[in-house]
C-alpha positions in Angstrom: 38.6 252.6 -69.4 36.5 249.5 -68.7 36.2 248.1 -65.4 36.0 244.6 -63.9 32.6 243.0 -63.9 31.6 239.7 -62.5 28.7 237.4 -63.2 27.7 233.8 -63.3 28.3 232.3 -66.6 25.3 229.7 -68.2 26.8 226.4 -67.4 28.3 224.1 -70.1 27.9 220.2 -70.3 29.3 218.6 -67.4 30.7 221.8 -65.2 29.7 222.4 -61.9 27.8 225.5 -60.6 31.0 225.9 -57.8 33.3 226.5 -60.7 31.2 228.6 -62.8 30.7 231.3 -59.9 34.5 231.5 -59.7 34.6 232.4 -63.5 35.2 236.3 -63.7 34.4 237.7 -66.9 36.1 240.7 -67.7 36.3 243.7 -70.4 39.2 246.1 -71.5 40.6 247.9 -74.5 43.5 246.2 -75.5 46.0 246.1 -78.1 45.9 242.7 -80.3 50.1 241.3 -80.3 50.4 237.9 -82.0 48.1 235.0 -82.8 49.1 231.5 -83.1 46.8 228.3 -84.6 46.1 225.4 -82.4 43.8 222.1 -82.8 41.9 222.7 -86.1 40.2 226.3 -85.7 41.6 227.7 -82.9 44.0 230.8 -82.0 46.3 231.5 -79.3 45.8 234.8 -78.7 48.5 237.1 -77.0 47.1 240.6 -76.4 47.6 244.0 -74.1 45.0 245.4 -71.8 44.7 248.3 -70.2 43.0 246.9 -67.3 44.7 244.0 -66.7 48.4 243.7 -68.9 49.3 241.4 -71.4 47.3 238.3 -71.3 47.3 235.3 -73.4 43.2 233.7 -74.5 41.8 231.3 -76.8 39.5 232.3 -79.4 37.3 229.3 -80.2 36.3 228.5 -83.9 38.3 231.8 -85.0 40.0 230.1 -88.0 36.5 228.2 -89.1 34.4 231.7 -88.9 35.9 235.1 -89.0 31.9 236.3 -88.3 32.8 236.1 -84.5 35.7 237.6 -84.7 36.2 239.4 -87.7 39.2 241.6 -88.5 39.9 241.9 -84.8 42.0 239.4 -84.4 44.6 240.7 -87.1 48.1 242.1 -84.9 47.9 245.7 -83.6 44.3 246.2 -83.8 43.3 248.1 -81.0 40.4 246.7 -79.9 37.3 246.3 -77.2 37.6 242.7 -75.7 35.1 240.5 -73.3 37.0 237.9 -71.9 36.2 235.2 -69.5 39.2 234.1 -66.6 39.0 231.3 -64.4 41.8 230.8 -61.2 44.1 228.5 -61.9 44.3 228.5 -66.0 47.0 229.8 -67.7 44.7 231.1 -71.0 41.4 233.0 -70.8 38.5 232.4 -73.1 37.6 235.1 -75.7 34.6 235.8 -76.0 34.0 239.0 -78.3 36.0 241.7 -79.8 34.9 244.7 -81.4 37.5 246.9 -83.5 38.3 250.7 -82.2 40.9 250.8 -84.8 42.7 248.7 -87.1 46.1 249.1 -89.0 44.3 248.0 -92.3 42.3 251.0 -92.2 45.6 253.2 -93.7 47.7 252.4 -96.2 50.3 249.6 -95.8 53.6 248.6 -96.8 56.6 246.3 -95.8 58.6 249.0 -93.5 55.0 250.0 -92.1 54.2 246.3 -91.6 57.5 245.8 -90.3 57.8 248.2 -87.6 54.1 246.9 -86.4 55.4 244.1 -86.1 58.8 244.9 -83.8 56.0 247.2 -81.2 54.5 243.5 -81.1 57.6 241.6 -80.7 58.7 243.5 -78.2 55.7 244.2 -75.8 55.2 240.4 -76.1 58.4 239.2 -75.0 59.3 242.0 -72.3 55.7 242.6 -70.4 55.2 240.3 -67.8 52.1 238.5 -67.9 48.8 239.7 -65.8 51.0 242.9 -65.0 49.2 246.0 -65.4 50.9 248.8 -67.9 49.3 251.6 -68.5 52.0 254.0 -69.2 52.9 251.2 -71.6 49.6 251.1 -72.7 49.0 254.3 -73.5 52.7 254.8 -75.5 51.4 252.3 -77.5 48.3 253.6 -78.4 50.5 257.0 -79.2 52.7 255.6 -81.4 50.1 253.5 -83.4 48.1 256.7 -84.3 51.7 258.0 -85.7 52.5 254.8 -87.1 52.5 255.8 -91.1 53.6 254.8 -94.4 54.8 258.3 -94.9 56.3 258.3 -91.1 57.5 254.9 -89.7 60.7 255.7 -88.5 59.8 258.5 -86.4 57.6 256.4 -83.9 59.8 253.5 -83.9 62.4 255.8 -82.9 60.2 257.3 -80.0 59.0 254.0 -78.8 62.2 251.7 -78.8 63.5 255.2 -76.2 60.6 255.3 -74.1 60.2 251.0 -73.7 64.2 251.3 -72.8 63.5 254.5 -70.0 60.2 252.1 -68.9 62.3 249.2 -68.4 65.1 250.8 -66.7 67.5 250.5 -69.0 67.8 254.3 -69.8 70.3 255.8 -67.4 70.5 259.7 -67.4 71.7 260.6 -70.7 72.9 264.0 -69.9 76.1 262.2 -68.1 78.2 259.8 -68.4 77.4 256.5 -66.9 80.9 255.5 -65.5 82.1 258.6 -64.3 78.7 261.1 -64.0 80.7 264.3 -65.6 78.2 266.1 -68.6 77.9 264.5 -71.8 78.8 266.7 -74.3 76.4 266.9 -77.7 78.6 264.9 -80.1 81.0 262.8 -77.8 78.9 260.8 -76.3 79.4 256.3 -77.0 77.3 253.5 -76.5 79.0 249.9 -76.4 76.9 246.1 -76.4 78.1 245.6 -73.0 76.6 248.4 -70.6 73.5 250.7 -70.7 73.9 254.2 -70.7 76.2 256.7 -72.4 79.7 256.9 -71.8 82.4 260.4 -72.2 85.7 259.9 -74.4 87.2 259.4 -71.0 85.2 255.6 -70.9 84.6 255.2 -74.4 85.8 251.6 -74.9 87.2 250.3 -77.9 83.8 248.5 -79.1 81.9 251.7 -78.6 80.0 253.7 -81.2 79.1 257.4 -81.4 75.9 258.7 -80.9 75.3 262.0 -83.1 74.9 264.9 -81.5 71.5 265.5 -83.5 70.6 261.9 -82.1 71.7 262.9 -78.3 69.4 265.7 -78.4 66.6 264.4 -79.9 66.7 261.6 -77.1 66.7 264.4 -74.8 63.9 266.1 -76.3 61.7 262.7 -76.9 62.1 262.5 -73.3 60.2 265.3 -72.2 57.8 265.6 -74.9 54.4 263.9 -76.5 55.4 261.4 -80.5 52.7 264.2 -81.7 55.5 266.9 -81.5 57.4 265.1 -83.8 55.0 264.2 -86.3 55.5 267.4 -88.7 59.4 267.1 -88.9 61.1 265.4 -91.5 61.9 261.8 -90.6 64.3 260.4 -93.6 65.6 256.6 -92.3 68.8 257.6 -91.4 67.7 260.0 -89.0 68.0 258.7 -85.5 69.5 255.1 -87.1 72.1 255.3 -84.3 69.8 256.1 -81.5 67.5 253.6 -82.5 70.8 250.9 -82.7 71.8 252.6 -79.2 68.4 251.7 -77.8 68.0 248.4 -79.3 71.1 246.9 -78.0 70.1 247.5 -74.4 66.8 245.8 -75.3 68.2 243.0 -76.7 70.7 242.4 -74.1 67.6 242.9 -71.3 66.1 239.6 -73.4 68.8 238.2 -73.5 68.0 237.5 -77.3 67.8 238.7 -81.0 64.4 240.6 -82.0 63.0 238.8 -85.6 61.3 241.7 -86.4 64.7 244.4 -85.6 66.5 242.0 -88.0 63.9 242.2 -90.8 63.8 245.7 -90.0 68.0 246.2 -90.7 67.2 244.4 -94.1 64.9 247.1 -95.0 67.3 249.7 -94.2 70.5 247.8 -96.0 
């Protein structure tokens, strides 16, 4: 973990030495989420610290000359970054990045590429900005190292649970939200209108089930590192309903549709 530094930046035309002792610059690993061009050869830069939460930057000149930047800048590269903040400004300035690992480095395809891009989606529309994660933080850096061609479903199972539990949208899932008695394995509903689980007794007529292998994989997730899953066989279907359980509370919490989940249902159709 990298900790907050503060110096006085070399003054640029025109800016006065008041302002440029109020500039912190900064350092953290961090987690690369979206990039978007602006002017002629610059990004918008939304990324994740550990330090310091999500964060949005400019990276000057990053379109004209990928020598300052490199392959850092490409989504879910986790990543080393030197950033400079001033009070008052909505977007930092980006100064370096150096790669600690990049998803280009394995093997890629669309449902790989696909489910890299929902655990951006998502952290980018749900984290607050300047909010410090690092439970978040560090889930993600789990689930990237799992993150596969051969296993995709498996953490994108694990991390649409644990960003639902994180956000408070995971009631207990040993009982039934409406009326606390035990869930039993099998018999347990979800429905687009209310987190948590519900009993036959509150199943409404919009619900769906949740598998009993689902339900107790959820429990088990719960207590346990993505690692211990890595070495169990993962077809798509497994877990399909538990990931469509947690996704609807996700969505709802948005108040909108995720791009990437849609693209993501395609795959599966």
């Amino acid at each position: 973990m990298f900790v907050r530094q503060q110096r006085a930046l070399p003054l640029a035309a025109g800016e006065e030495c008041e302002d440029s002792r109020r500039m912190s610059v900064l350092n953290s690993e961090a987690v690369v989420l979206r990039t978007w061009p602006v002017q002629e050869a610059d990004l918008i830069v939304s990324f994740f610290t550990r330090d310091y939460g999500r964060m949005r930057g400019v990276a000057k000149s990053a379109l004209k000359s990928r020598k300052r930047f490199g392959g850092a800048l490409e989504p879910m590269t986790l990543v080393r970054a030197w950033f400079a903040e001033r009070p008052g400004q909505e977007l930092v300035r980006l100064d370096q990045l150096e790669i600690v690992r990049s998803p280009l480095s394995d093997p890629v395809d669309l449902v790989r590429i696909s489910v890299l891009s929902f655990f951006a989606e998502l952290l980018d529309e749900a984290l607050p900005e300047h909010d410090p994660q690092e439970t978040v933080f560090r889930l993600l850096v789990a689930v990237l190292e799992q993150t596969t061609v051969e296993q995709p479903w498996m953490p994108l199972t694990y991390f649409q649970l644990w960003m639902t539990r994180l956000m408070g949208l995971l009631p207990e899932i040993g009982h039934c939200t409406a009326c606390g008695e035990a869930i039993v394995a099998g018999q347990a509903s979800f429905n687009t209108l209310g987190d948590g689980l519900f009993c036959p007794v509150h199943r409404n007529g919009n619900a769906s089930g949740l598998c009993a292998d689902s339900w107790q994989l959820a429990q088990r997730m719960l207590r346990a590192p993505v690692s211990a899953f890595a070495a169990e066989a993962w077809p798509r279907r497994r877990g399909e309903d538990l990931r469509r359980f947690t996704l609807q509370a996700l969505e709802r919490h948005l108040e909108r549709r995720l791009r990437s989940a849609e693209a993501l249902a395609r795959l599966g159709s």
